[in-house]
N, C-alpha and C positions, 0 to 999 in steps of 0.2 A: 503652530508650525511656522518655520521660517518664513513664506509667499506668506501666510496671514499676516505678519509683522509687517512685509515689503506694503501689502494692498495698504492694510492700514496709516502707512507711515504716510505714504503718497496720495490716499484720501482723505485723511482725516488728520492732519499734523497736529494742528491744535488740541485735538482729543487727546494724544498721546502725552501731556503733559512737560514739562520739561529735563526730559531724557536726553543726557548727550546720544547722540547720533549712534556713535559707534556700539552705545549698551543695545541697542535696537539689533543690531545685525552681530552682534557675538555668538558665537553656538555656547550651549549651555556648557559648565563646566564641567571635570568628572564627579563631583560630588552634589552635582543637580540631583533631584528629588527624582526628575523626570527620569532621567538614566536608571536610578535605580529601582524604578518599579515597569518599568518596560523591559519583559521577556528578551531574551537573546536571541538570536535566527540559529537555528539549528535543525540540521537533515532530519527529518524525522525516519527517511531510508534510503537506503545506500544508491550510490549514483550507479544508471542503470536498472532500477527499480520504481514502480510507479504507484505512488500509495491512494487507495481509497478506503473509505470509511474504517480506520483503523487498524489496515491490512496493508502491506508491502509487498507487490507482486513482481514477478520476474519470468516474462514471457522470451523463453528463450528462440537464439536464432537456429542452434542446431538441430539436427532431429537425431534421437532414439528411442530404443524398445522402452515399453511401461518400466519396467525393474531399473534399468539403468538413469532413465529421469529420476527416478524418486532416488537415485544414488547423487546427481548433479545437484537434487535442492539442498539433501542431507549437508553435502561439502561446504553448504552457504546459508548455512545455519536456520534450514526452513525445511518446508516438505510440497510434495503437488499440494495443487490447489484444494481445499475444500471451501465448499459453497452452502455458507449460513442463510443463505438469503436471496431471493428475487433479484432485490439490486444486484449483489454478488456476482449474480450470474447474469444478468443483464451487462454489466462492465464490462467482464470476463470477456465476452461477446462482441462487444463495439469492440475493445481494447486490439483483440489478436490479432485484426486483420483477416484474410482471408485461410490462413494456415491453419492446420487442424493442431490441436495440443490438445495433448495427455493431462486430464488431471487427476486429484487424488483417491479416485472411488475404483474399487473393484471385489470381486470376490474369485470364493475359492473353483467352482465350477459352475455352469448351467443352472441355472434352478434355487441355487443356493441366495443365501440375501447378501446384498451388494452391504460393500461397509466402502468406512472412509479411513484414509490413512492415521488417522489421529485414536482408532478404535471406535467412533461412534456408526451406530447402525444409521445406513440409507432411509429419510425418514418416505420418500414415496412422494417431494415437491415437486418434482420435475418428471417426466416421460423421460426414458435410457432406450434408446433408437438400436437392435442391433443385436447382435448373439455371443458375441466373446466376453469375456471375462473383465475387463478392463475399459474403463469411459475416457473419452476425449469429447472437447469439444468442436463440432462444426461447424458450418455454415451460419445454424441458426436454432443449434439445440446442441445434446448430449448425447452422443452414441458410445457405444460399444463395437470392441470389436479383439482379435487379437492379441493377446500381449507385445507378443514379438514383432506387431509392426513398427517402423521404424514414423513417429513424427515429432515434432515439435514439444517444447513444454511449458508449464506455469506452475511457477513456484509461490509459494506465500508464506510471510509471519508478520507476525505482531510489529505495528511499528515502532520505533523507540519511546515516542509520548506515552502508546498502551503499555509497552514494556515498561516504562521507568511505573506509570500507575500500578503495577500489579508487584514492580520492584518493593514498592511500599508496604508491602501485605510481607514479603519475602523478604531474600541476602540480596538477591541479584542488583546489579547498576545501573545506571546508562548506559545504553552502549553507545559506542562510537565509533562513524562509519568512514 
């Protein structure tokens, strides 16, 4: 790195052999070796979106009923949240803040087995707090309750890095956010 070249020059002159000065502190060129095998910087998701472990979340500031959330993520090219995992929902949880959000689990009535918006059956990781049809997250777990109440949401998808790997299998692109 450049500071490595700086310490070096300033400690060790003689080490450095006989380099004019200026080759020392030139930045590499465009056709250095270095540039072309050092990755780009690129969003891996969309500003206003907060990515972990290869998921793009989007804890919104508005609040509405369950149906119209999962209408807000659909418009943004995601869906509520579903929760693959402990960490998952450990994040989910520091992440919100204190505000309750909607995510992607619910079923058809009482009694019946909860699902996740993506069609996978509720595998039973987690306790669901509650009697209505539809999960949010609380304080410091997953309840149920209501459809139609009005709160907060969280959206999630793949982020571009996952997306572009699975692009590879597929048509699909990068995208670009």
């Amino acid at each position: 790195t450049l500071t490595s070249v700086l310490l070096l020059t300033a400690a060790l002159p003689s080490e450095l052999g006989t380099w004019p000065a200026a080759a020392a502190f030139r930045p590499p060129s465009s056709e250095s070796s270095v540039l072309k095998t050092q990755p780009q910087f690129m969003a891996w998701c969309p500003d206003g979106w907060v990515g972990y472990r290869g998921k793009c979340y989007y804890f919104s500031e508005a609040e509405e009923n369950w149906n119209n959330s999962q209408r807000h993520c659909s418009v943004l090219g995601a869906s509520l949240a579903v929760i693959d995992s402990e960490q998952d929902l450990d994040f989910m949880l520091r992440y919100k803040g204190v505000s309750e959000h909607w995510i992607g689990l619910w079923r058809e009535q009482e009694r019946e087995t909860w699902k996740w918006v993506n069609g996978s059956d509720f595998n039973s990781s987690f306790p669901i707090r509650g009697g209505g049809d539809c999960a949010y997250l609380n304080d410091r777990s997953v309840s149920a309750s209501r459809c139609i109440t009005q709160r907060n949401w969280v959206c999630h998808k793949a982020d571009a890095y996952t997306d572009q790997k699975s692009a590879t299998q597929g048509s699909r692109e990068l995208k670009s956010f």
